[in-house]
SEMI-158268 format. One record per residue (C-alpha): residue in three letters; x, y, z. Coordinates in steps of 0.2 Angstrom, whole numbers, plus 5000, padded with zeros to 4 digits. Last residue first. Layout:
<rs>
alaXYZ...
</rs>
This chain:
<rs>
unk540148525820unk540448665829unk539148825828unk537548735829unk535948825822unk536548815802unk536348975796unk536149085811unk537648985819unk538648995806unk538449185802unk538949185821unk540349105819unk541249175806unk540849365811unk541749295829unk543149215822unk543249405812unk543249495825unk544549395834unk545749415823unk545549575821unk545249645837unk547149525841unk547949645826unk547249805834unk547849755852unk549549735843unk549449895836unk548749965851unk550549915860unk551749995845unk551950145854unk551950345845unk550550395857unk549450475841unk550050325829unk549450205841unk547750285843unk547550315825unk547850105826unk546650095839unk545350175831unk545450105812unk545449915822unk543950005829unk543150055815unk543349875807unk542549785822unk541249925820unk540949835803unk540949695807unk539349705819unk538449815806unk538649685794unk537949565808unk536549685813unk535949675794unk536049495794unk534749475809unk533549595800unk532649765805unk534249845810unk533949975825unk535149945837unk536549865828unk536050025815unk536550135829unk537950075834unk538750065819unk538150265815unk539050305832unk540750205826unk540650295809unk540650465818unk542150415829unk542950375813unk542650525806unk543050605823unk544550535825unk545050545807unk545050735808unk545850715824unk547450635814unk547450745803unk547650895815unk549050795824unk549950755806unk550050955805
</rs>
C-alpha cells in the first residue's frame, strides 16, 4: 500500500517539477524565475527523499540535506546579487 502512495507523490511531485520548469522558462520577471528556482529546489528535496524512502537507504537523505543547503545559499545569493550587483561585500 505505502508503494502506491508513494507513486502517487511521484507523479504529483514530478508534475510540480514540470510546472517549475516551465515558469523558469517563461517568467516575465527576474523575481518570478527566482521563486520558481526555490521552489524546484524544494521539489527535489521532496524527490529525493520519496526516493530514499522507496530504496529503504539513508544516502538520498543526506543528498537531500546538502540540496538544501545549497539551495538556499544559492536563493540568498542571487537575490543579493540582483539587489545589490555584487554578491560579496
Amino acid at each position: 500500500m505505502i508503494t502506491y502512495a508513494l507513486y502517487f507523490a511521484f507523479t504529483c511531485f514530478g508534475a510540480a517539477f514540470l510546472c517549475n520548469l516551465y515558469r523558469i522558462v517563461s517568467a516575465p520577471g527576474v523575481a518570478d524565475r527566482i521563486l520558481a528556482l526555490d521552489t524546484l529546489v524544494i521539489n527535489s528535496i521532496a524527490l529525493l527523499t520519496l526516493f530514499g524512502i522507496l530504496e529503504n537507504t539513508q544516502t538520498y537523505f543526506v543528498v537531500a540535506i546538502i540540496v538544501a543547503m545549497v539551495g538556499f545559499v544559492s536563493t540568498v545569493a542571487y537575490c543579493r546579487y540582483m539587489l545589490r550587483g555584487d554578491i560579496i561585500e
